[in-house]
C-alpha positions in Angstrom: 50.3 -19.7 -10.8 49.0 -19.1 -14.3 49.8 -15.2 -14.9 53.4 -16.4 -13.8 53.5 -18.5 -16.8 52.4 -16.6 -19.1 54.5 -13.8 -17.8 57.9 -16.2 -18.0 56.4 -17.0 -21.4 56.4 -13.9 -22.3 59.6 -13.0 -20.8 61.1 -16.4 -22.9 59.8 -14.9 -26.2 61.1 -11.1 -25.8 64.5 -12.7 -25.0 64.3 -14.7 -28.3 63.4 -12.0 -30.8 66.3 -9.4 -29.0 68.7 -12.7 -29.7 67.3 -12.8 -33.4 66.6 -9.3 -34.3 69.1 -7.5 -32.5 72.5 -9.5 -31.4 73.0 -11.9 -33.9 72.7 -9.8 -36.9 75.5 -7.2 -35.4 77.8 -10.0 -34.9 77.5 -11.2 -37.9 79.5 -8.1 -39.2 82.5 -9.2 -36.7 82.6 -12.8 -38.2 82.1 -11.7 -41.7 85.9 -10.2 -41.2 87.0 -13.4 -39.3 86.0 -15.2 -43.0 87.7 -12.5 -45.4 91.0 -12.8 -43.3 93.5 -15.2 -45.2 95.6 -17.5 -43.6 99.3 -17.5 -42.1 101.8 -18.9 -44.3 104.5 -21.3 -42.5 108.1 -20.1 -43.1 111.3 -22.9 -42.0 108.6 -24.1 -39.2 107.6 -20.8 -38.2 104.8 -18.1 -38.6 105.3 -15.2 -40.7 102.2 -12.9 -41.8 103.3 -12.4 -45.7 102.7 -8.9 -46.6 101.9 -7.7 -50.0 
């Protein structure tokens, strides 16, 4: 009963550093565009992308 919970342990803590190390930081390029994007203008009620 013991090695199993070390082992889930262990399993637990590989899972969090691939979360830290790995997938957040390479998603944090895809929000990073979501940020630099600016927003919609509202033309007569409706929405028009204004292009420059």
């Amino acid at each position: 009963m013991g090695a199993l919970l070390i082992l889930l342990s262990l399993v637990s803590a590989v899972l969090c550093h691939f979360v830290f190390a790995v997938w957040l930081p390479s998603d944090r390029e895809r929000y990073r565009d979501y940020e630099a994007a600016e927003p919609c203008r509202f033309v007569r009620g409706r929405r028009k992308l204004m292009t420059a």
